[in-house]
C-alpha positions in Angstrom: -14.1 -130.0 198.0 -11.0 -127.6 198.8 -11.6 -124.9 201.3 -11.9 -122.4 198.5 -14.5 -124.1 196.4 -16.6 -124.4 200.2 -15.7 -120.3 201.2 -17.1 -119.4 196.9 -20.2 -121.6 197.3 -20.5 -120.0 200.9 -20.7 -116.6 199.5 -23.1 -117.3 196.3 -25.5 -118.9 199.1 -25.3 -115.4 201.5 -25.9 -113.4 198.2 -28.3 -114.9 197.3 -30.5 -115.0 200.2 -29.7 -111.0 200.5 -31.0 -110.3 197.2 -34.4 -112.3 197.9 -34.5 -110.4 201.2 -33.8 -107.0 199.3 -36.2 -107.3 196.1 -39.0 -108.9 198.1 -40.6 -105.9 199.2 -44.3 -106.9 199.4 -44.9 -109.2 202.7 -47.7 -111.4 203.5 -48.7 -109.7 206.6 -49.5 -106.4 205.2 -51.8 -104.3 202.8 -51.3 -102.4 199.7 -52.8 -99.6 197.5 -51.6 -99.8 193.6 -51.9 -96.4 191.6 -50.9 -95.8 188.0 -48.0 -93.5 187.3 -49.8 -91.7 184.4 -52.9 -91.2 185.4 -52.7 -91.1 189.0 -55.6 -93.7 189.7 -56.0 -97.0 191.7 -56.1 -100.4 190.6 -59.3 -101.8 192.0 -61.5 -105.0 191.6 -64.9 -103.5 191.3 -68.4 -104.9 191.6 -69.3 -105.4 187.9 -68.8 -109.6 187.5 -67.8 -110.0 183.9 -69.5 -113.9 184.7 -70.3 -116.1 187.2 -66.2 -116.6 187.9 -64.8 -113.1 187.1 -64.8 -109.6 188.2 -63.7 -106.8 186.6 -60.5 -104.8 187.3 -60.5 -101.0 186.4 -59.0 -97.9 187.5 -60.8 -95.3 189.5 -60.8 -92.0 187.9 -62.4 -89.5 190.5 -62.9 -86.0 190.7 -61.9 -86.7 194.1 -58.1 -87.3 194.6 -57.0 -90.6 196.4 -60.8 -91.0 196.5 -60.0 -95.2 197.0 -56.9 -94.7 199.5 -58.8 -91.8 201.2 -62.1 -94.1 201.4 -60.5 -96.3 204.5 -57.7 -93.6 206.0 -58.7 -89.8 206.7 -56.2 -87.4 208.3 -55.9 -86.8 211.7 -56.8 -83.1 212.4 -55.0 -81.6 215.7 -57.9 -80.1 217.6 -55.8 -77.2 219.1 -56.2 -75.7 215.3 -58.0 -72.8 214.8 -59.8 -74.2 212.1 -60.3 -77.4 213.4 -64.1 -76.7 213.3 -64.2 -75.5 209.7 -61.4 -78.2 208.7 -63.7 -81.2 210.6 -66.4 -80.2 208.1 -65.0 -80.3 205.0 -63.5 -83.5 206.1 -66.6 -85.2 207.0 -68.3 -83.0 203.6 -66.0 -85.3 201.8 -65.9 -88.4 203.6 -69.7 -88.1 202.8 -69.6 -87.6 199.0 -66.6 -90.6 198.7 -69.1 -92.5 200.7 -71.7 -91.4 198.2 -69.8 -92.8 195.0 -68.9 -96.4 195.9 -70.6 -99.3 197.3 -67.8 -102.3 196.7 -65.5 -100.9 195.2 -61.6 -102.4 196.7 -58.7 -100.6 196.1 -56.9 -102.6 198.6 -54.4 -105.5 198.0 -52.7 -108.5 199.3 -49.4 -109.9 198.0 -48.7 -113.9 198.6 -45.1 -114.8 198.1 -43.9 -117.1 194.9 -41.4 -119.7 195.1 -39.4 -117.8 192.2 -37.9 -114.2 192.8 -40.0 -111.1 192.3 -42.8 -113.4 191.3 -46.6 -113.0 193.4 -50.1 -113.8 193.6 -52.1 -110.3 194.0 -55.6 -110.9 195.5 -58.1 -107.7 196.8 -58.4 -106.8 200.2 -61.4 -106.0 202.2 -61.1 -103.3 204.5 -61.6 -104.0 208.0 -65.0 -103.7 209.5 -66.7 -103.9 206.0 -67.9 -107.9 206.3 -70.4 -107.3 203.7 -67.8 -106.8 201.0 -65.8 -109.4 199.3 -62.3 -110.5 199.9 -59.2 -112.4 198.9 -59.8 -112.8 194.9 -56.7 -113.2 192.8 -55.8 -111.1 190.0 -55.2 -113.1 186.6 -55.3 -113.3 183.1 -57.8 -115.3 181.5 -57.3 -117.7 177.9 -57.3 -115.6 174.8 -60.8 -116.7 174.2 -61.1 -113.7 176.3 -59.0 -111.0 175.1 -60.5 -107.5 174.4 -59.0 -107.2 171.3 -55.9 -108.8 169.3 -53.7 -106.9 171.5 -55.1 -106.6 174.7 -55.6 -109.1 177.5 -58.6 -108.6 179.7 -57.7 -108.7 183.4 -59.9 -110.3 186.1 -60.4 -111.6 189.9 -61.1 -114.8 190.4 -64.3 -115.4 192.3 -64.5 -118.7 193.2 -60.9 -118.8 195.3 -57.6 -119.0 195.0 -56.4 -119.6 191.2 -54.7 -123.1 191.9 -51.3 -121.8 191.7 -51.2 -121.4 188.0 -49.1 -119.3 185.9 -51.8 -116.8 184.5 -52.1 -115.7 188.6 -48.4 -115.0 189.0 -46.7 -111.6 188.2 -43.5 -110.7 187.9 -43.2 -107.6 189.9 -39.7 -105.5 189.0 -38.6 -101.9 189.8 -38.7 -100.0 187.0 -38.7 -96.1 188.1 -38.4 -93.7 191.5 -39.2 -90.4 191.7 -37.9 -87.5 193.9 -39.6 -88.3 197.2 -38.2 -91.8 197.0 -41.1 -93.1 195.7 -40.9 -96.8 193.8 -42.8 -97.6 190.6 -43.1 -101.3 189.1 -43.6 -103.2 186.3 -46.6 -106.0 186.8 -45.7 -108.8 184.2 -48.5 -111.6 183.7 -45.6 -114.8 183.9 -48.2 -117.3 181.8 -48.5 -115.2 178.7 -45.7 -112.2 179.2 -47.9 -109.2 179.4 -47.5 -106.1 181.1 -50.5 -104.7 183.2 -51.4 -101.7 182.3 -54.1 -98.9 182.4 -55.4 -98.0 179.5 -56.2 -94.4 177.1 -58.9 -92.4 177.9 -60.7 -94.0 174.9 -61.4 -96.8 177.3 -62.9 -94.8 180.2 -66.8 -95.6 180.8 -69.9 -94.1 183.1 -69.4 -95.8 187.0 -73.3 -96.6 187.0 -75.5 -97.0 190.0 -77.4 -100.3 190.4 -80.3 -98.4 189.6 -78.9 -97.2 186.3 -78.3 -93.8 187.1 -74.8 -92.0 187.1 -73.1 -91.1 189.8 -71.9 -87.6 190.5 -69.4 -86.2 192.6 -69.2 -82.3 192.8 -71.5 -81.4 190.6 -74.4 -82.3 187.7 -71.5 -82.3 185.4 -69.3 -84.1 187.2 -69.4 -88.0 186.9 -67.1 -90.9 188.2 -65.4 -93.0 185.4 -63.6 -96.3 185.2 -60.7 -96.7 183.0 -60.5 -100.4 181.8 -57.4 -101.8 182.5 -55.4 -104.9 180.5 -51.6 -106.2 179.4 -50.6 -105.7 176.5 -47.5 -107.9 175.1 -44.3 -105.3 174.1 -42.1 -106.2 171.4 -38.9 -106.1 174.1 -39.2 -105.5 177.6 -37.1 -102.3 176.9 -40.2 -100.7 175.8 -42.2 -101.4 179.3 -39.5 -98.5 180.8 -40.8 -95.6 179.2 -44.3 -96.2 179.2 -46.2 -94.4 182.1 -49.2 -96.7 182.1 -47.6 -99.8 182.9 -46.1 -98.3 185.7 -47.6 -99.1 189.4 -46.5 -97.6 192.8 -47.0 -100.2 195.3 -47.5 -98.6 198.7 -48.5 -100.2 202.4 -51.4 -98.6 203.6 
């Protein structure tokens, strides 16, 4: 091998490694919040089991906004203010009504690292100091003896542990849009079947019901919390993915 050949293969090498380091945004060692572009809602793993095996992954569609990212992290008020009094109090008025809509429901995620680039394992989160709620389920895509429909692919957690590091767990996470405060949105693409996570129309919002069977309600007697069902859906290219809203995620650290 001349000294050319050894500088070219040299360089390849060094570009490679950047780009893994570059597009390899998610690390092991920290916590995310997912929320759809369109509707402004969080991808969450909720406590309906679908079986034994799965859980069911929704959307949360509040009346409150954030209500799953503000759940865990509330705003620190400077005590000097003024209002501080009147500002504690609506605070705490809403902590209190979030607190009042969910029992164990996670909006929380963790990302572990492929071998190939841009691809993860997504499992849910507990939040600290909440060891009554479940943790560390991955996100998959079942067989199609359990789509929705022809078109759609139900999404689940896993209950029973890790997937064994099969395809329908990994996703192929790629940058697909960024808005004006610098904000990045992905594409979430199931690598066993192809499919693009996504949330779905408001035809497939239900009734968050209480284990009792009653509704919840957040502001008002008219007012009720809703799910929106979530799937992937397989596009004829993967042109199409760019200009549709609801298969588009921000992926933030909390």
């Amino acid at each position: 091998m001349n000294l050319i050949s050894f500088k070219f293969i040299f360089l390849l090498v060094c570009f490679a490694l950047t780009w893994n380091f570059i597009v390899s945004e998610f690390t092991e060692d920290k916590v995310y919040f997912i929320q759809n572009r369109r509707y402004g809602e969080f991808l969450y793993a909720s406590d309906t089991l679908y079986d034994r095996s799965r859980r069911s992954i929704f959307t949360w569609a509040s009346a409150l906004n954030n209500v799953c990212y503000q759940r865990y992290v509330s705003p620190v008020l400077d005590i000097s203010d003024p209002d501080y009094r009147s500002k504690k109090d609506e605070q705490d008025s809403t902590f209190n009504k979030i607190k009042k809509t969910e029992t164990k429901d996670l909006c929380l995620w963790k990302f572990d690292l492929g071998n190939d680039l841009n691809v993860y394992q997504m499992y849910s989160e507990k939040p600290k100091g909440n060891n009554d709620l479940y943790d560390s389920e991955y996100l998959y895509s079942p067989t199609d003896g359990l789509k929705y429909d022809r078109n759609r692919r139900r999404v689940f957690t896993w209950t029973e542990g890790n997937c064994g590091g099969g395809p329908e767990c990994d996703w192929i996470i790629e940058p697909v849009y960024e808005d004006q405060n610098k904000n990045k949105f992905y594409t979430i693409k199931n690598r066993s079947y192809g499919e693009y996570l996504y949330a779905g129309s408001d035809d497939f919002k239900i009734n968050k019901q209480t284990h009792d069977g009653t509704l919840h309600i957040v502001y008002s007697e008219k007012t009720y919390v809703t799910e929106r069902q979530v799937f992937t859906w397989k596009y004829s290219n993967d042109d199409e993915v760019k200009s549709d809203e609801t298969a588009h995620w921000l992926i933030k650290s909390v």
